[in-house]
LODRENLUM-974291 format. One record per residue (C-alpha): x, y, z; residue number from 1. Coordinates in nm, 2 decimals. Layout:
N
X, Y, Z, NUM
...
***
This chain:
317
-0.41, 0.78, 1.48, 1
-0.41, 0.41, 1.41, 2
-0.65, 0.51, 1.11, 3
-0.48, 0.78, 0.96, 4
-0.13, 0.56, 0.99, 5
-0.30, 0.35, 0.80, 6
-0.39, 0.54, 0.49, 7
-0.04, 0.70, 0.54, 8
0.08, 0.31, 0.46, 9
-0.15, 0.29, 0.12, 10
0.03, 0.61, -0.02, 11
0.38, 0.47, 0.07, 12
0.64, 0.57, 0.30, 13
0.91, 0.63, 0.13, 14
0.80, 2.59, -0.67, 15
0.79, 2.79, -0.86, 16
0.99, 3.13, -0.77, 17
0.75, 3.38, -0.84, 18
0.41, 3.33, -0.88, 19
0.19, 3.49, -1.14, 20
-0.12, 3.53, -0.96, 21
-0.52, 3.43, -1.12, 22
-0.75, 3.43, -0.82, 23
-0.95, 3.10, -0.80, 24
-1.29, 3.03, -0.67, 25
-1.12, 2.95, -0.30, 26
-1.01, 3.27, -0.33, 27
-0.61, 3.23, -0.32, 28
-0.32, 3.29, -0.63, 29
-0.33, 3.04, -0.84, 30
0.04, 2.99, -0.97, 31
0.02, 2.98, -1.42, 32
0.24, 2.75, -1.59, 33
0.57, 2.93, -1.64, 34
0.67, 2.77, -2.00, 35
0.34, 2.84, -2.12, 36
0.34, 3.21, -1.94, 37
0.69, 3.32, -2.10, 38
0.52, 3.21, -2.43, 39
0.28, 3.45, -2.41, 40
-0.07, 3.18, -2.43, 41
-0.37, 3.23, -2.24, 42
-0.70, 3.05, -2.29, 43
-1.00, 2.90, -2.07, 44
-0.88, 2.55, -1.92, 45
-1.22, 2.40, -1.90, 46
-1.29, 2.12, -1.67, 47
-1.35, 1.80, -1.82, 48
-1.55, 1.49, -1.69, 49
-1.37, 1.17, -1.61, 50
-1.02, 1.38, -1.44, 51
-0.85, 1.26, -1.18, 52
-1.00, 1.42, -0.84, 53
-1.31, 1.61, -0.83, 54
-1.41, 1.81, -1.08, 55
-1.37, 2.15, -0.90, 56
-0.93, 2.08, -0.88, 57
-0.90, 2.27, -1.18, 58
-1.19, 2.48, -1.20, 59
-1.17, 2.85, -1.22, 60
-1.04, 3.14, -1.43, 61
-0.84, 3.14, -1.72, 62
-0.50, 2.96, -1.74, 63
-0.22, 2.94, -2.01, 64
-0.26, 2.60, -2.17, 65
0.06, 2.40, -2.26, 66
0.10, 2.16, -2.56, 67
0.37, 1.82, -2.44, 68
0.67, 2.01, -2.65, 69
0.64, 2.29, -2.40, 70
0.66, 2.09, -2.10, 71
0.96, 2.19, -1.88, 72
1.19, 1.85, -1.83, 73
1.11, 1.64, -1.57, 74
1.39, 1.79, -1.31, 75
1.22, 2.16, -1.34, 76
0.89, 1.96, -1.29, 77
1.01, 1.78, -1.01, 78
1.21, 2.18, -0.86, 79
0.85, 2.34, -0.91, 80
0.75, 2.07, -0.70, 81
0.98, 2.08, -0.41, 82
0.93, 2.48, -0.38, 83
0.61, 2.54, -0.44, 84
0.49, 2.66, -0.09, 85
0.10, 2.57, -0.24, 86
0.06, 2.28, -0.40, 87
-0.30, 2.33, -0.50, 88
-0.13, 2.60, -0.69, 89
0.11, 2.40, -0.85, 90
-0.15, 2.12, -0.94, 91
-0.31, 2.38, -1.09, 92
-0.04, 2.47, -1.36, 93
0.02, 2.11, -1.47, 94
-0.35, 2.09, -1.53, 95
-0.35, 2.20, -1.91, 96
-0.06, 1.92, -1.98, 97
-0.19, 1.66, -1.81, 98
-0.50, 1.69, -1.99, 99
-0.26, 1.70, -2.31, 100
-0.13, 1.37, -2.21, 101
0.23, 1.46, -2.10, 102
0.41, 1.17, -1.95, 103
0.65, 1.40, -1.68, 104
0.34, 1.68, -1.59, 105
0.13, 1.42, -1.54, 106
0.41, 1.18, -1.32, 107
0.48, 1.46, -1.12, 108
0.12, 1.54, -1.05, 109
0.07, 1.21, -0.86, 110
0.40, 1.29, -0.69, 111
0.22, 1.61, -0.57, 112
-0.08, 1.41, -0.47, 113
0.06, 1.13, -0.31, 114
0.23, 1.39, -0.10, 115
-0.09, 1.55, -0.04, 116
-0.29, 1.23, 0.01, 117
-0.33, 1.19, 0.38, 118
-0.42, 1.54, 0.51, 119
-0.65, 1.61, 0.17, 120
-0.84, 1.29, 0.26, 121
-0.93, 1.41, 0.61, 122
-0.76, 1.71, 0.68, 123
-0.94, 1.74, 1.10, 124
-0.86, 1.40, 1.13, 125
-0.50, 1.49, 1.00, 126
-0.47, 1.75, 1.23, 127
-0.58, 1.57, 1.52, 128
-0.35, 1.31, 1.50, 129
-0.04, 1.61, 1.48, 130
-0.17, 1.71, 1.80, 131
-0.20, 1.38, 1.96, 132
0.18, 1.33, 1.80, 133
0.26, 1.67, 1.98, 134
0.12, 1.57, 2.33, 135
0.25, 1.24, 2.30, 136
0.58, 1.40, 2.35, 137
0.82, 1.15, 2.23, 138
1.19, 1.16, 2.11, 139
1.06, 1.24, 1.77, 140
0.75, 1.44, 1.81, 141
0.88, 1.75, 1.77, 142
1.02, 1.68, 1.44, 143
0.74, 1.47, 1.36, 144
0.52, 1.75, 1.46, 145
0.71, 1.98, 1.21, 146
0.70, 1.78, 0.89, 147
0.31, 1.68, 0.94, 148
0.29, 2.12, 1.00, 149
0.46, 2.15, 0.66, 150
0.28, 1.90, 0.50, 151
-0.04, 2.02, 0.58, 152
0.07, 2.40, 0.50, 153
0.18, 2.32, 0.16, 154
-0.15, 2.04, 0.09, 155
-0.38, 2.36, 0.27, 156
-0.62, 2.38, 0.01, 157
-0.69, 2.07, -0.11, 158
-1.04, 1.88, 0.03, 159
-1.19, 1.55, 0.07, 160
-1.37, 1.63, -0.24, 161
-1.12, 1.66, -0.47, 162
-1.07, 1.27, -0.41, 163
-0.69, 1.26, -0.42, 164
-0.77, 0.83, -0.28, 165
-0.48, 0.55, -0.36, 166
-0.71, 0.43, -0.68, 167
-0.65, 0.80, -0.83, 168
-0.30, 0.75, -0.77, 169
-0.22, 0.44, -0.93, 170
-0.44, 0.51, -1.20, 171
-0.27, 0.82, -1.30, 172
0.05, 0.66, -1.24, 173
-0.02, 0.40, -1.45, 174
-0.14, 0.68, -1.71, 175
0.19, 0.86, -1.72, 176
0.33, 0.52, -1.72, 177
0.18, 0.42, -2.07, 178
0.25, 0.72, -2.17, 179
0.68, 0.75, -2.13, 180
0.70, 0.82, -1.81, 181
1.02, 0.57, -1.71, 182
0.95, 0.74, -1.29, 183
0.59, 0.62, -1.31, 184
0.71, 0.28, -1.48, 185
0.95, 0.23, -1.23, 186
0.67, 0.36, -0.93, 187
0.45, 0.09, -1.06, 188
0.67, -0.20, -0.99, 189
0.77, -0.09, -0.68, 190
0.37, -0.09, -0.61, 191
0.35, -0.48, -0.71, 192
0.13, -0.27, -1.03, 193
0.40, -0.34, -1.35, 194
0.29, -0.27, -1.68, 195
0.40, -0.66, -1.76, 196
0.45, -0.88, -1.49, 197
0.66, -1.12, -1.68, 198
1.02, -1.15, -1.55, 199
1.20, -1.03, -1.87, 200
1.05, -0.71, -1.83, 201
1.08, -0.61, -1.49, 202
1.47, -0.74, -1.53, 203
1.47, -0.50, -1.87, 204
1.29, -0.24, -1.66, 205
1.56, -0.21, -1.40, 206
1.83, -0.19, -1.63, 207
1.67, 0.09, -1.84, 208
1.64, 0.27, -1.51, 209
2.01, 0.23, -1.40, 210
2.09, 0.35, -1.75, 211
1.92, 0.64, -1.74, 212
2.05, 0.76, -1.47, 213
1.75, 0.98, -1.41, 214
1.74, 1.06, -1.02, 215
1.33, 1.03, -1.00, 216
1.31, 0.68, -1.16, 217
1.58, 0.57, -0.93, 218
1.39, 0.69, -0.63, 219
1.05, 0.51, -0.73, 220
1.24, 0.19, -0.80, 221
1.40, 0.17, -0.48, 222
1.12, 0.03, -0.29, 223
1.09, -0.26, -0.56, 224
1.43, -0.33, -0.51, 225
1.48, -0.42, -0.13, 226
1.27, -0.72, 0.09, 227
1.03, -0.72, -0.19, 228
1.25, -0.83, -0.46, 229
1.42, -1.08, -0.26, 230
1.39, -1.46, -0.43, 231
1.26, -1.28, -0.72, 232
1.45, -1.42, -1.06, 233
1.40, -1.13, -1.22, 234
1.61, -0.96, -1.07, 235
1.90, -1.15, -1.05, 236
2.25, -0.98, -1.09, 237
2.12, -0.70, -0.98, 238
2.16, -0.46, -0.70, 239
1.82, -0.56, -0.55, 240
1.65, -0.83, -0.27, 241
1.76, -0.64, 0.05, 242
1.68, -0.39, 0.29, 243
2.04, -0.21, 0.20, 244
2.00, -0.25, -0.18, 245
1.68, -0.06, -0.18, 246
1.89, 0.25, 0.04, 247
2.14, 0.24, -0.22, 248
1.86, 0.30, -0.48, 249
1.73, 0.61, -0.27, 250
2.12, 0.72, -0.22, 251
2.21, 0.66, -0.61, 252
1.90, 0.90, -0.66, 253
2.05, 1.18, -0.43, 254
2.39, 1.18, -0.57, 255
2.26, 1.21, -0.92, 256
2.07, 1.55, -0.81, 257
1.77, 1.46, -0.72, 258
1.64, 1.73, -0.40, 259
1.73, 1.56, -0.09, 260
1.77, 1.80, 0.15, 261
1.63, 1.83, 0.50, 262
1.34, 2.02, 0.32, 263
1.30, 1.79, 0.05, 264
0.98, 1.55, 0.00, 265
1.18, 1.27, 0.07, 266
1.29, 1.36, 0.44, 267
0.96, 1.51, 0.52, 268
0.71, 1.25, 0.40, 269
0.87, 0.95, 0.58, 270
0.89, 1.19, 0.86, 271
0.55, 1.28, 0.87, 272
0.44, 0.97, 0.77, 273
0.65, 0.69, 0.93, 274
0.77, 0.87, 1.25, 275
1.14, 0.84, 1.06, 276
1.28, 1.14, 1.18, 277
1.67, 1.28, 1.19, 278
1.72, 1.46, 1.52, 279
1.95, 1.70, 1.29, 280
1.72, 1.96, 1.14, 281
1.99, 2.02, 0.92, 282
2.03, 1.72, 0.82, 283
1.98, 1.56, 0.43, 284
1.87, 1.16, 0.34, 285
2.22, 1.04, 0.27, 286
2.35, 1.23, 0.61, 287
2.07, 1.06, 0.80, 288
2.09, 0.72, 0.62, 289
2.45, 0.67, 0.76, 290
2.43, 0.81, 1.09, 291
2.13, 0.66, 1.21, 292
1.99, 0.43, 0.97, 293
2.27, 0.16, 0.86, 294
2.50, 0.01, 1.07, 295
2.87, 0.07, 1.02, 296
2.94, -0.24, 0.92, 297
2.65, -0.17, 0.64, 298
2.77, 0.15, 0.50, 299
3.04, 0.02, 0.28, 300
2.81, -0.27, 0.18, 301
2.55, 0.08, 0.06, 302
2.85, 0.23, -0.09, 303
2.97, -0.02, -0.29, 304
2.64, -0.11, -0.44, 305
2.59, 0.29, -0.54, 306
2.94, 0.27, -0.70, 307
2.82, -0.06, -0.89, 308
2.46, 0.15, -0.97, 309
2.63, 0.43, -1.10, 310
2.89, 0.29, -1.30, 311
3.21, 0.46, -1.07, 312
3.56, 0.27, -1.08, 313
3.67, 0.19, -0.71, 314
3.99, 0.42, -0.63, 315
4.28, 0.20, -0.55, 316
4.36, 0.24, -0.14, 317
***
């Protein structure tokens, strides 16, 4: 297990309704890109040398292609995501704008691998350690247990060889990055990875974030802005340099609508990654954050610097 934890660490810790079936070479619906579907486009999506993964990921019959204009915005992106019951699926239908060079198809396609990381890289290995987990029989194996059973339901057919490693990550992270992608910006600090390492930038980089006020680039900044940024000048006089300022990040990100529920990516992947489980099964990331992960005394602390993130006036007591 010690091995697998530690890949889960590289990765970090921290879909579509109706599917409109093709039949791939695995031999399983592969779900077509709804924007591109309801505009009536269909043509080959050929496989080109150099794409993330291995070269097979895409392979296979004949998919609508999308051009960047007909992208759906980041938030149905990020939906298709969170409800796709096959991600291979949904990696699938970002494929075609990807290859276009769309900033938010191609962020959200290392969201999907990141989530898929650990049981594509080895998935016996990955279900070995679930059943270790499960016969460890610990407070939180059950729910432990459950999330790594999602995980590796949704991630099912994806395989070693389609080389979904850390370097892939970052590299198309960094690609979505260059090319708009404010959530993959943001990602890439929190990585130690920024596009400019100078302190002007990451200062100017932050703010843009807590201006947008775009849930997914809050929730890949958080991680840049607890332990990590602390004693870092860039960030001064801002919410940032502690363990509570980086859950205040995260919470910021659920209040503004980002999926958060006891379903959601978030709850499941630092479940089944970290062991950081709620015993509620019912249970969302802001419910669990103040029941069981900050103190009392720490929770007004969280609250106050959400309010200050999201730019609410205190109510007079």
């Amino acid at each position: 297990m010690h091995r697998q934890l530690v890949l889960l660490s590289l990765t970090s810790v921290l879909l579509l309704g109706a599917i409109l079936a093709h039949w791939d070479e695995r031999g399983a619906p592969v779900a077509a890109d709804p924007a591109a579907a309801a505009a009536g486009m269909a043509v080959d999506v050929p496989v080109e040398a150099g794409q993330p993964g291995a070269d097979h990921l895409f392979a296979g019959g004949t998919r609508p292609r999308q051009s960047g204009r007909d992208v759906p915005a980041t938030s149905d992106l990020r939906a298709g995501f969170e409800r796709a019951r096959d991600l291979y699926a949904y990696a699938n239908s970002l494929a075609p704008a990807v290859r276009a060079g769309d900033p938010q198809a191609t962020w959200i396609l290392s969201r999907v691998y990141e989530y898929c990381s650990a049981y594509a890289m080895a998935p016996a290995d990955y279900a070995a350690d679930t059943q270790a987990i499960r016969d460890m029989q610990l407070t939180t194996s059950g729910a432990m247990v459950a999330a790594r059973v999602r995980t590796s339901g949704r991630c099912a057919r994806f395989v070693p060889a389609d080389g979904l490693s850390y370097t892939v990550i970052l590299g198309m992270t960094r690609e979505a990055a260059r090319a708009g992608s404010l959530a993959a910006e943001a990602a890439l600090l929190a990585l130690g990875e920024p596009l400019d390492p100078g302190d002007e930038y990451k200062h100017g980089l932050v703010a843009r974030v807590q201006q947008s006020r775009d849930p997914e680039s809050f929730a890949a900044l958080a991680p840049a802005m607890g332990i990590q940024a602390s004693g870092d000048r860039a960030f001064a006089d801002q919410v940032a340099g502690t363990r509570l300022a980086e859950v205040a990040w995260q919470v910021a990100a659920c209040d503004l609508g980002m999926e958060c529920g006891a379903e959601s990516s978030v709850m499941v992947s630092q479940c089944a990654n970290g062991g950081i489980c709620s015993r509620d099964p019912s249970q969302d990331f802001n419910g669990f954050v103040f029941d069981a992960a900050v103190p009392r005394q720490g929770a007004d602390v969280v609250n106050e610097m959400v309010d200050l993130l999201l730019g609410e006036e205190k109510v007079p007591k």
